[in-house]
N, C-alpha and C positions, 0 to 999 in steps of 0.2 A: 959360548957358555954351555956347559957340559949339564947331560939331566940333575944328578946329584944337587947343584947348586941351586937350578930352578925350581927341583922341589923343594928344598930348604927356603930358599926366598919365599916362594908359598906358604908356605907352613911360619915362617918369623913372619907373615904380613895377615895372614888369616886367623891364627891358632886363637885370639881372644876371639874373634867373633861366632866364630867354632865352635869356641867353649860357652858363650852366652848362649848359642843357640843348643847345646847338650844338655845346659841348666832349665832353659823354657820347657826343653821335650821332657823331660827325667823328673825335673823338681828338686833333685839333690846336686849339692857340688860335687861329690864326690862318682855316682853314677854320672855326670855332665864328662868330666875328666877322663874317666875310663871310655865313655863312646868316642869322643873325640880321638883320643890314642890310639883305640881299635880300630877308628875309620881312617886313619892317618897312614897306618900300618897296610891298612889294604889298599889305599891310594899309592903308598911308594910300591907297592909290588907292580902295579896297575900305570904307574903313572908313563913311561911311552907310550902305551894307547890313548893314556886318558888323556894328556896333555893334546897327544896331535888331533883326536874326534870329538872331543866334546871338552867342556865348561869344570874344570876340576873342581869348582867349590861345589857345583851342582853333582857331582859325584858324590863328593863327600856326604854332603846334606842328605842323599839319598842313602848312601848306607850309615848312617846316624840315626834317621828314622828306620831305615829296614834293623837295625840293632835293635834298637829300644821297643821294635815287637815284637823281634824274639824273645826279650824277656821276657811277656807276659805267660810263653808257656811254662817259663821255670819257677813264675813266683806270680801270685794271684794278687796280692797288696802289697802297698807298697809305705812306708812312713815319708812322708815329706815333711820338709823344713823350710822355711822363710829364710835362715841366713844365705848370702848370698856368695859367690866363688868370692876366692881369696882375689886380691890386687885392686888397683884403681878402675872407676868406672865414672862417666859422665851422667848418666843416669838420673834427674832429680828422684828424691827417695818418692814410694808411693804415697798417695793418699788412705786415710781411713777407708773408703769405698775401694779402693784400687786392691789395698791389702784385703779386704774382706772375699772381694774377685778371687785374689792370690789365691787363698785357704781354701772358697769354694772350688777351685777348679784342682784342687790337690786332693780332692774328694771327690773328683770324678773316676768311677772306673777309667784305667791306664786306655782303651783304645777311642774313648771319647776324647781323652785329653790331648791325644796324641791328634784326630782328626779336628778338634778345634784352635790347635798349638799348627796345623798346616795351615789348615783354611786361613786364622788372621792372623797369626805372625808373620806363616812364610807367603801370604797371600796365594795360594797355589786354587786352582780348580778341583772339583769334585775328581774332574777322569784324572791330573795330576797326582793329587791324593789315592784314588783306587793302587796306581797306577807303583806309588812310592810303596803303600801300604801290603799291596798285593791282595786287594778286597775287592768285591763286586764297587761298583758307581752308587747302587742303590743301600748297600751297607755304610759306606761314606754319610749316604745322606739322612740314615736310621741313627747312625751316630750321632752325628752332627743336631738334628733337630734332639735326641735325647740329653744330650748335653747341655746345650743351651734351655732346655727346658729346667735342667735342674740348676743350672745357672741363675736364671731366673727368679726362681722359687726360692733361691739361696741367699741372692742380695738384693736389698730392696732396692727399687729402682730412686735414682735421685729426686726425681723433682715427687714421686711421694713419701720421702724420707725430709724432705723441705716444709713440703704442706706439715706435718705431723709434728713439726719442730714449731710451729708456729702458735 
């Protein structure tokens, strides 16, 4: 089997999850679509090294987030949307709480959202995160606690949103 085909097989067995994971980091479908394209694009250039040393989704993933940083030097805000990429998905839709999460973390400044879209989405570690981000360990963690603070502060927590309903 010749590279060509192997990437392609890659790319028809990966591209949705690719794209869901373009959508969590970005918040838009249509910036979701473009990272995935751009990091696709530099994976086939890439892809005899990548394939024989290392993990290609794990390539990928990394220049998908190293993308969606360089945005923030071009553009300071950003409008996020709740509609969701085009096509089918398994996904039960979210909860009231869940959606209200959505919105607050769409109003997080883009490099908090981006280091709390690593830490529990892609489960990764603080040094993995410095490491994708190209940030100190301890900026990770300035983020990270600043985020979640305002996470916080943004949706009330369930069980006294239960009390209060009572």
């Amino acid at each position: 089997m010749d590279d060509d085909s192997r990437f392609a097989d890659f790319v028809a067995e990966r591209a949705d999850a690719l794209l869901r994971y373009g959508y969590v980091l970005s918040g838009d479908p249509h910036d979701a679509a473009d990272l995935t394209q751009e990091a696709l694009i530099r994976l086939h250039r890439a892809w005899s090294r990548v394939r024989r040393k290392s993990d290609p989704e794990g390539y990928v993933r990394t220049t998908m987030a190293r993308l969606h940083v360089g945005v923030w030097r071009l553009r300071r805000r950003e409008r996020l949307v709740w509609d969701l990429p085009e096509g089918a998905h398994l996904d039960a839709p979210p909860s009231d709480t869940e959606q209200g999460l959505w919105r607050a973390l769409e109003d997080l400044p883009r490099k908090q959202r981006a280091v709390l879209v690593l830490r529990y989405y892609e489960q990764l570690t603080d040094a993995e995160i410095a490491r994708v981000l190209g940030v100190s360990r301890g900026t990770v963690r300035s983020h990270a606690s600043l985020g979640l603070g305002r996470l916080r502060s943004a949706v009330p927590h369930p069980t006294t949103a239960d009390r209060s309903a009572r």
